[in-house]
C-alpha positions in Angstrom: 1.9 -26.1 19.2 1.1 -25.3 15.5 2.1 -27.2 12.8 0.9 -26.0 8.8 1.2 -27.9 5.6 1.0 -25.4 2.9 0.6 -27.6 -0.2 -2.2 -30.4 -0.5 -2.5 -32.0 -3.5 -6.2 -33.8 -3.0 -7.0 -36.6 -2.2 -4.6 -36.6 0.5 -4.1 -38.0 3.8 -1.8 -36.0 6.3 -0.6 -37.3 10.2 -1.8 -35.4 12.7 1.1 -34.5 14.6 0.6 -36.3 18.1 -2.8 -37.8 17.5 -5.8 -36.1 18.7 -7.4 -35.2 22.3 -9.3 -32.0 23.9 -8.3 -29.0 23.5 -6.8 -29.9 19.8 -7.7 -27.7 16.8 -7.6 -28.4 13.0 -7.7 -25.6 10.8 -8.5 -25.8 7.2 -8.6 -23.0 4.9 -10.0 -23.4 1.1 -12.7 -23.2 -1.5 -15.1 -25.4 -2.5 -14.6 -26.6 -6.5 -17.0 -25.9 -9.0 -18.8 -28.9 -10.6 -18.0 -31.2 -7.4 -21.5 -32.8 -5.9 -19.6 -33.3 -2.6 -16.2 -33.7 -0.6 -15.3 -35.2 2.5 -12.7 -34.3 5.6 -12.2 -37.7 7.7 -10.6 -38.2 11.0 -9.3 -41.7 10.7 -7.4 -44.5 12.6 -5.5 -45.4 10.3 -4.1 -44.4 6.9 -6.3 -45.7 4.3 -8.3 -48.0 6.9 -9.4 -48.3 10.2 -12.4 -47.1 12.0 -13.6 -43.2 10.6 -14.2 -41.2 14.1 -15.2 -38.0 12.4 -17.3 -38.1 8.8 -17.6 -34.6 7.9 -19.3 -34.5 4.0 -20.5 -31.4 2.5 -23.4 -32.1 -0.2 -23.9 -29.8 -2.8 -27.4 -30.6 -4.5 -28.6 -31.7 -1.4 -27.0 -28.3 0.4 -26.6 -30.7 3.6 -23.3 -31.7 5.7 -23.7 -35.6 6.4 -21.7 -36.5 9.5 -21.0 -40.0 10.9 -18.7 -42.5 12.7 -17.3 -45.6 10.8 -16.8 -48.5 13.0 -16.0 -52.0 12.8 -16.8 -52.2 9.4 -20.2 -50.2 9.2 -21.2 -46.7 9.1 -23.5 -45.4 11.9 -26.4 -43.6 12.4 -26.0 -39.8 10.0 -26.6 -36.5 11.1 -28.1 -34.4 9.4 -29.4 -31.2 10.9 -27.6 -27.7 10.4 -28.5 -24.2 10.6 -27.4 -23.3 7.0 -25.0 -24.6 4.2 -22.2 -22.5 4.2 -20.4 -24.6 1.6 -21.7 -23.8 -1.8 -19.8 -24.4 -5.3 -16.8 -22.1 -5.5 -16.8 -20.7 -2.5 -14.4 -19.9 0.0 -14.0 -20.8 3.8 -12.5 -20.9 6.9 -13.3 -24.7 8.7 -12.4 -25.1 12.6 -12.7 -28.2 14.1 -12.5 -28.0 18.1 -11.6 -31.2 19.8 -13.5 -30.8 23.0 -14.2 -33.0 26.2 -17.5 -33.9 24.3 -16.9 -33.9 20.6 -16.4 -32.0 17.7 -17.2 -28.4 17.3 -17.5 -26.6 14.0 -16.7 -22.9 13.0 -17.1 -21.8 9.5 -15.6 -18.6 8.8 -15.6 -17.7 12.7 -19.2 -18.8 13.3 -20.7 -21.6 15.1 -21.6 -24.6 12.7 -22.6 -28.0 13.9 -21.2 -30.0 17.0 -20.6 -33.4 16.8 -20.7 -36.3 19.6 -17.9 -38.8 20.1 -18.5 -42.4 19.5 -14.9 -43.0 19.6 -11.8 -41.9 21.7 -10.7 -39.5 20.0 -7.1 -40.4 21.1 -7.6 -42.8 18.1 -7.8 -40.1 15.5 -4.3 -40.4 13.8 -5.0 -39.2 10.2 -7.0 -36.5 8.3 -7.9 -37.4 5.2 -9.3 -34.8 2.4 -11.3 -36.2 -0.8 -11.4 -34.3 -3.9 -14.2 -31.8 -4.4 -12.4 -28.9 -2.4 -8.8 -27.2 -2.9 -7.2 -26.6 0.2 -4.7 -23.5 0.7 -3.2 -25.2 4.0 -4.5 -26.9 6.9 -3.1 -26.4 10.4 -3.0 -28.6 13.9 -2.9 -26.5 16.7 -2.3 -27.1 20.5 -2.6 -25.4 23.8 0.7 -25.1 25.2 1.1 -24.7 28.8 4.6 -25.1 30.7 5.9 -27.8 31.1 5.2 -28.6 28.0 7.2 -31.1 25.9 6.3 -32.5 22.3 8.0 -34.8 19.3 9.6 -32.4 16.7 7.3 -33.7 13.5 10.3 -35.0 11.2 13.2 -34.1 13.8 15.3 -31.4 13.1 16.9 -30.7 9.6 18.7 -28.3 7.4 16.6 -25.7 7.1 14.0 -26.5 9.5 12.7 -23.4 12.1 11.1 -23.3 15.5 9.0 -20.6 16.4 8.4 -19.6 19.8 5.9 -16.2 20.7 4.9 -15.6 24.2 6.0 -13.9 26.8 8.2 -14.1 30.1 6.8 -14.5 33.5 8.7 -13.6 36.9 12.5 -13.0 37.4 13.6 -16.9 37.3 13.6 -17.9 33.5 12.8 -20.5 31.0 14.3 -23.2 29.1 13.8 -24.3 25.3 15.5 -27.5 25.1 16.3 -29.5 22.4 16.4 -32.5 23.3 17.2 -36.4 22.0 15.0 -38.0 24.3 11.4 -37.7 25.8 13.1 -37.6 29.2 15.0 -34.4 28.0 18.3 -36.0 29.5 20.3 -35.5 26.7 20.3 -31.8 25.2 21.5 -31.2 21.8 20.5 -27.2 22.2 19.7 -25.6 25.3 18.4 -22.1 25.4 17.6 -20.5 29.2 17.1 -16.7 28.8 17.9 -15.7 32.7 15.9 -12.3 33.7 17.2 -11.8 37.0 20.8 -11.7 35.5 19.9 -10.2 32.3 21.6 -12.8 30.4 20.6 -15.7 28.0 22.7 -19.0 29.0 23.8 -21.8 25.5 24.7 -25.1 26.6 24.6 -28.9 25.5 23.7 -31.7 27.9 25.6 -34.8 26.1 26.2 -37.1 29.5 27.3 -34.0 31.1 26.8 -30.1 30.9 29.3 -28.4 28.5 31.0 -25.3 28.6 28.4 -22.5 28.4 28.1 -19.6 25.8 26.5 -16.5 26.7 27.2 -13.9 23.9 24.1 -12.4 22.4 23.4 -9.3 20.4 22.0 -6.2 21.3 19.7 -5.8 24.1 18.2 -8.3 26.9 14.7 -9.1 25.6 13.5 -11.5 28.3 12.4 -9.1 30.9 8.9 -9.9 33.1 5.9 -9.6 30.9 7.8 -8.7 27.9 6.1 -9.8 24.9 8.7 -12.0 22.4 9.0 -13.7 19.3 11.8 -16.3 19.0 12.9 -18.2 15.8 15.4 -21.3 16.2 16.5 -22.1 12.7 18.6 -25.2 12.1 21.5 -24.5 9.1 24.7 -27.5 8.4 27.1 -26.5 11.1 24.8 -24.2 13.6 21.7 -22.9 15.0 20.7 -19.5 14.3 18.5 -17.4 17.3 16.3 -14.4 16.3 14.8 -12.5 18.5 12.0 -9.9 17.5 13.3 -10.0 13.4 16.5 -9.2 14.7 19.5 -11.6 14.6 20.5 -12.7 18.5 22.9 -15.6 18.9 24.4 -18.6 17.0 25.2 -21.8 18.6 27.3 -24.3 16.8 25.9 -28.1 16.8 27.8 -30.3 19.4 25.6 -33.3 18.5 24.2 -34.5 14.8 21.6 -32.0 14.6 19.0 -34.9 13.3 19.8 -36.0 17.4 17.2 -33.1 18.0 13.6 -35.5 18.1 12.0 -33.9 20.9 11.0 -30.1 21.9 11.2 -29.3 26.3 10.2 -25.9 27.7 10.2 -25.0 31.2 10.3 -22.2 33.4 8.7 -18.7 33.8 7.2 -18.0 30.7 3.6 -18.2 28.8 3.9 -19.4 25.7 1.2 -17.5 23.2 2.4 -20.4 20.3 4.6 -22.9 18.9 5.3 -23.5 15.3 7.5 -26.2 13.4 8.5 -24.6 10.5 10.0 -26.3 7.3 11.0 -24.8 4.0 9.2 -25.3 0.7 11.0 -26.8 -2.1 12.6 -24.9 -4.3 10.7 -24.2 -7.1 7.3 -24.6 -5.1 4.0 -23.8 -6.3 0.8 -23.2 -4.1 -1.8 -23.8 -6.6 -5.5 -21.6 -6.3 -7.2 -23.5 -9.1 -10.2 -21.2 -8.4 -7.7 -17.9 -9.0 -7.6 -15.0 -6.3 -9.8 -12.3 -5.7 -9.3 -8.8 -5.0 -8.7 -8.2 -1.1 -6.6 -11.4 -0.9 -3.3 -11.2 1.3 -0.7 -13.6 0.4 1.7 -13.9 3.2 5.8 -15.2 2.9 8.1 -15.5 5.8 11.0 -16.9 5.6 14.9 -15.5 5.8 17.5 -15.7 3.3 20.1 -19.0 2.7 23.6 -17.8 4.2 25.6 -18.1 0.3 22.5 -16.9 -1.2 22.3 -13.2 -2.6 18.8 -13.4 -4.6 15.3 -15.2 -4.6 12.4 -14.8 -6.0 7.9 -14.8 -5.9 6.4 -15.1 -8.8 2.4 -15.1 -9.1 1.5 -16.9 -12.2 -1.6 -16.9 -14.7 -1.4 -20.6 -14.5 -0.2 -23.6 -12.8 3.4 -24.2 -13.5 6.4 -22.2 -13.6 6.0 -21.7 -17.6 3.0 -19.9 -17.2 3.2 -16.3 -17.7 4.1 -13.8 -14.5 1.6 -11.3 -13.0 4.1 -10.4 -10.5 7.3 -11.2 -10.1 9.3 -10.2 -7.2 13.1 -9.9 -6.6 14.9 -9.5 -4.0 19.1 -9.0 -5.5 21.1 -8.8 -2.1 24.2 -8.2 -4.8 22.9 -4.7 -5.9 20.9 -3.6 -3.0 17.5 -3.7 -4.9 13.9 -5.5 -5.2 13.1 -6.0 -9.1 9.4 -5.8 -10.0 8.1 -7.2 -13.4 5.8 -9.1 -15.2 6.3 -11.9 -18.1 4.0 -12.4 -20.9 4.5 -15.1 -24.1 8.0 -15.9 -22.3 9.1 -11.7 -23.0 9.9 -9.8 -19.4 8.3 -6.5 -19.5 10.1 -3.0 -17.8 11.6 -3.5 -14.5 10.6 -1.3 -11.7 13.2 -1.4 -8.9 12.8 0.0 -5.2 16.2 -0.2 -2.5 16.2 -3.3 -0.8 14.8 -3.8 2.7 17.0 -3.7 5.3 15.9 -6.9 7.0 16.5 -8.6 3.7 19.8 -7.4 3.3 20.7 -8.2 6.7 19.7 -12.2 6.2 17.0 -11.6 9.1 13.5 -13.4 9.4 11.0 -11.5 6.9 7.1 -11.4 6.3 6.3 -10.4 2.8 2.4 -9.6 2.3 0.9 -8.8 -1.0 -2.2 -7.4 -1.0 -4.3 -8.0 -4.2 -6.6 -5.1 -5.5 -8.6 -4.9 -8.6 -5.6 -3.5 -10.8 -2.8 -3.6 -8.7 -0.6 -5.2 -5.9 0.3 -3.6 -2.9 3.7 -5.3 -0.9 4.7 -4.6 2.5 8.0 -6.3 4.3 7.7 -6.6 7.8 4.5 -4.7 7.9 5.6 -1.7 6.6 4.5 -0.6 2.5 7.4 -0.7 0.4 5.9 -1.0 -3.3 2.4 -0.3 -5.2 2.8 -2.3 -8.8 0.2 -1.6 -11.4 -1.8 -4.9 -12.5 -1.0 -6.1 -16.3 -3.7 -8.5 -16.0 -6.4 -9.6 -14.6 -6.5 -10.8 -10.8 -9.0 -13.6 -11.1 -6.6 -15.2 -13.4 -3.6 -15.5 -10.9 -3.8 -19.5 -10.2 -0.1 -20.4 -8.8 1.8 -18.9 -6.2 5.5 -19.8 -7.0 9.1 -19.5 -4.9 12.1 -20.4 -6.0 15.6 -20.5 -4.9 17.8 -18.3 -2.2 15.3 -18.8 0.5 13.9 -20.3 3.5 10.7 -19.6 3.3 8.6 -21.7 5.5 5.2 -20.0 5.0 3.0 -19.5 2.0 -0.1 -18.6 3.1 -3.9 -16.8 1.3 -5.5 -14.9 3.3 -8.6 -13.6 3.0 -10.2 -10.1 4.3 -13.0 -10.7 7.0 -16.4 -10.0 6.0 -17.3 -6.9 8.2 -18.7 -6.7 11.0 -17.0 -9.3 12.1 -18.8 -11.5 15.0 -16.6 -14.3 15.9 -17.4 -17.1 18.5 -14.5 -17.4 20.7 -13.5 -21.3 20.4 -13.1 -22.8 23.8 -14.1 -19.8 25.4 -11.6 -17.3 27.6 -9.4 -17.8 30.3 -6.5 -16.6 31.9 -3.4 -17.8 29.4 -5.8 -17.1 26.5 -4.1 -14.9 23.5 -5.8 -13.5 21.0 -4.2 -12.2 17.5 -5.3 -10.1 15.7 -4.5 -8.5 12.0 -5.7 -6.2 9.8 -5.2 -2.7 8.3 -6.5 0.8 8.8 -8.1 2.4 5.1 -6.9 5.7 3.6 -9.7 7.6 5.4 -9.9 5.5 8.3 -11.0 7.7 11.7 -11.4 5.2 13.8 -12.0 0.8 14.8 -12.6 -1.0 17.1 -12.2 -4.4 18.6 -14.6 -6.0 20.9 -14.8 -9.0 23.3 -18.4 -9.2 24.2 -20.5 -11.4 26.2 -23.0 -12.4 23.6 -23.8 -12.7 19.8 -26.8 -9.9 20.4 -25.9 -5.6 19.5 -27.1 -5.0 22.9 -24.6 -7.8 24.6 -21.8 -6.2 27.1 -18.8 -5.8 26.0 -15.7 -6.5 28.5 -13.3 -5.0 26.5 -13.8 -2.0 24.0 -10.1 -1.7 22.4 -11.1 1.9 19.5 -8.1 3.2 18.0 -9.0 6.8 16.6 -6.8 8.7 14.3 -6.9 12.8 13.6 -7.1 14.8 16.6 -8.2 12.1 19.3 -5.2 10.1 18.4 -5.6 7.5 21.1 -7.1 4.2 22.0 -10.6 4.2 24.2 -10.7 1.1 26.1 -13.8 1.0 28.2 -16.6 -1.5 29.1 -20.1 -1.5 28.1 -22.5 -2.5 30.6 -26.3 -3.1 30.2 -27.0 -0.5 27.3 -24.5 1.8 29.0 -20.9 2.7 28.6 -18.2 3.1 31.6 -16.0 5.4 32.3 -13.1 5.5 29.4 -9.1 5.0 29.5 -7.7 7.1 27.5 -4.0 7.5 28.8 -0.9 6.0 26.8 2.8 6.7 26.0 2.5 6.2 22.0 -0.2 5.4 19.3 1.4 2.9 17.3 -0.9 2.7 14.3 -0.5 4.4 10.9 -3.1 4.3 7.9 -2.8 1.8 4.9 0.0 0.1 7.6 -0.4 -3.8 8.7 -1.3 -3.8 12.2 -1.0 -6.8 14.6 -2.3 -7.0 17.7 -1.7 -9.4 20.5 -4.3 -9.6 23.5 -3.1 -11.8 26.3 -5.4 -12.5 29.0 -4.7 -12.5 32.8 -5.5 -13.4 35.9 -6.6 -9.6 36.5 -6.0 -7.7 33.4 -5.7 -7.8 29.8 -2.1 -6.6 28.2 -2.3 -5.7 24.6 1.0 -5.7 22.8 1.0 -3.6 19.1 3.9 -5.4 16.4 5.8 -7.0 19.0 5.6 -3.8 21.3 4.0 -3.9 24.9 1.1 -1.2 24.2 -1.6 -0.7 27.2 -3.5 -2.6 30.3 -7.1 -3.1 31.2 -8.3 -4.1 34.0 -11.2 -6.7 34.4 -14.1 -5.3 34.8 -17.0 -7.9 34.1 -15.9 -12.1 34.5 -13.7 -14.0 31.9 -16.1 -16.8 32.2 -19.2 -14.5 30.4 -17.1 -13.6 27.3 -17.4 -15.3 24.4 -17.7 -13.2 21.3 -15.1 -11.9 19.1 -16.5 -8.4 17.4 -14.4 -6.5 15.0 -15.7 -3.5 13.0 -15.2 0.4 11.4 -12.3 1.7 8.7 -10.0 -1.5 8.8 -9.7 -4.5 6.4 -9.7 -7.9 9.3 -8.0 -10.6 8.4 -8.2 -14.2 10.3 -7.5 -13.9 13.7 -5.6 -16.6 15.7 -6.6 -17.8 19.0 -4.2 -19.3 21.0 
């Protein structure tokens, strides 16, 4: 289960959806602010009070990370040791906090920090609370989900409101998304049970008895074994609507008060990669970057357009509020079949620049905007593919508010920021079978080849289980092989297609099994590779060559 908050005003306090307990993950993505001595990030009982389980307390002039446990009324023993100070005034990072069996373990920016012991059940952690001293793009909670798996819908459902599902099927017999108005899951207000062995998707409500089921579904069956897919429930007044791979599958109309809807059931054949409540920013939202962008920074949208909507807008401003003059405004105008490009300066818009619309715009299906910041321009791509190059009329640094307004869910606003290459990644939690591993990025202009490595140790020389080299110009394939002891094994060459194309957004999707790994390239099921060295000695995440990385999710 993943749950984001995109806007954090500090200091603020956010629930953590289900309290804490192993195998939880907080993600927090932000920059440190200039002319702050220090800041804080608190696991706490309570809001406002309670025992502290988890002081974590960056110090600039000191350049040390204080950690402690506040009990009963008194702070403990501090800890002070670390292995560097990766948090110095204005700059940026990537904080994972692992809820292990043991304690706390810190990544910054993919790289082991400091652990941290329990002195408290963690089950105890309710709250995070963030002091000022730091501006934070988002922070997520995320879960393993393993079937059956059932959790409280954070807020219930509501106008508006998406659930995201991405895994894949397992076996001929099916699964089940319920939702449900009880814990018990005895009374169904939607339930969804795709049915591979008849190649249908069965619609029902459970409200003291089964209704009448619906089975309609558009275009074709994408539940079959080991297919990779990416569902997304969103709840409107008088229905839900299904998507299926960005492409519209089935509605179902509400047979209870969709607010019923408190709890989330699934069951069945399948092996869920994630699961993500989504809700919609306010209209008129603004992500504030006090600190401004930089160039190589991806800002990501998704969302789908309002039903009796036939325009919205992203506008990137040289300020903080919506007054503040536009480096980038973009347009989407359903009504004319066209994207408007333009910049505002002293309250006076500049020349459009128009481009045809998008087809999965125009259609009302799910989207993913990125806009990809360089040094004098923007670069925007809609579901991955490039669709616009806009010249910069200002200066990128100075970009400070991210603002969306009107016409559109959009339930994700998210800065990204490219991966320092190589990129070396510890692997929280280790591998094991049910393990996924996302990856994103995007081949350069002269890219010949990259590659992406699970290895078996931090060290140049470590093996490497899985060699995954996409090579462009006359190769034109991926190598998968294994390097063993200073020596590589005999390659794989063979495949159907080679889905990659330079200066194109690439996602990759590595899901680990009892025997194999399957790879699956945007949504499509790619290649295999067998085991060849044990899932227990990988740990190490290597990514390197003619590609910009971006942060990589592991599930």
């Amino acid at each position: 289960m993943s749950y984001s908050i995109n806007r954090i005003i500090t200091p603020s306090t956010l629930q953590i959806p289900g309290g804490l307990r192993p195998g939880k993950q907080i993600l927090l993505r932000g920059r440190v602010t200039h002319n702050h001595d220090y800041f804080c990030i608190n696991v706490r009982e309570a809001d406002g009070g309670g025992d502290i389980l988890f002081h974590f307390n960056p110090r600039q002039e000191d350049e040390v990370v204080v950690r402690n446990t506040f009990s009963g009324g008194e702070w403990g023993e501090e800890e002070r040791d670390k292995p560097h100070f990766p948090f110095g005034s204005g700059k940026s990072f990537l904080l994972r906090i692992e809820i292990a069996e043991d304690g706390y373990r810190t990544y910054v920016q993919g790289k082991p920090f400091i652990n941290y012991g329990h002195r408290i059940d963690p089950s105890k952690g309710m709250f995070l609370e963030l002091s000022d001293g730091a501006e934070y793009y988002d922070v997520t909670f995320q879960d393993k989900d393993d079937t059956p798996y059932r959790t409280e819908i954070p807020g219930r459902m509501q106008i508006g409101k998406a659930v995201r599902l991405r895994g894949a099927t397992r076996g001929s017999e099916g699964f089940n998304v319920n939702f449900s108005c009880d814990c018990e899951n005895e009374s169904i207000a939607f339930h969804f049970n795709p049915r591979p062995s008849d190649g249908t998707v069965v619609m029902n409500a459970n409200i003291g008895g089964w209704g009448d089921e619906e089975r309609d579904f558009e275009g074709d069956f994408p539940f079959e074994n080991d297919q990779y897919f990416d569902i997304i429930f969103v709840c409107t007044a008088e229905k839900y609507h299904v998507y299926v791979n960005e492409n519209h599958f089935a509605d179902f109309n509400h047979r209870l008060d969709f607010a019923d809807a408190t709890y989330l059931h699934i069951l069945g054949d399948v092996d869920i990669a994630e699961l993500e409540f989504l809700e919609p920013v306010d209209d008129d939202f603004v992500k504030e970057i006090p600190s401004g962008l930089e160039k190589g920074d991806v800002l990501l949208f998704r969302g789908f357009m309002k039903p009796e909507s036939e325009w919205f807008a992203i506008n990137l401003h040289y300020g903080l509020t919506t007054d503040s003059d536009v480096a980038l405004h973009f347009n989407p105008r359903i009504d004319q079949g066209q994207v408007v490009f333009n910049s505002r300066t002293d309250d006076a818009w500049a020349d459009e620049e128009r481009i045809d619309i998008p087809q999965c715009i125009a259609d009302r299906k799910p989207f993913e905007i990125k806009i990809v910041t360089k040094s004098k321009k923007f670069k925007v791509y809609v579901n991955g593919s490039k669709v616009k190059k806009f010249e910069s009329r200002g200066e990128i640094e100075n970009i400070k508010g991210i603002n969306v307004n009107a016409g559109a869910y959009i339930f994700q606003v998210k800065l990204e920021r490219k991966l320092e290459k190589p990129v070396l990644e510890r692997i929280p939690g280790g591998i094991r079978p049910g393990s996924w591993i996302v990856i994103h990025g995007m081949p350069k202009k002269k890219c010949d080849r990259f590659h992406i490595n699970l290895k078996c140790g931090d060290d140049p020389e470590s093996n490497v289980a899985f060699h995954f080299n996409p090579r462009f110009g006359e190769e034109h394939c991926t190598v998968r092989n294994t390097y063993v002891e200073g020596n590589w094994q005999e390659e794989e060459r063979e495949e159907d297609s080679f889905p990659f194309e330079k200066k194109d957004t690439f996602e990759v999707v590595i899901k680990v099994m009892e025997e194999k790994f399957m790879t699956y390239v945007n949504g499509d099921r790619y290649i295999d590779f067998n085991h060849r060295l044990p899932l227990d000695s990988i740990c190490h995440l290597e990514m390197d060559g003619l590609a910009e990385f971006y942060e990589t999710e592991f599930l």
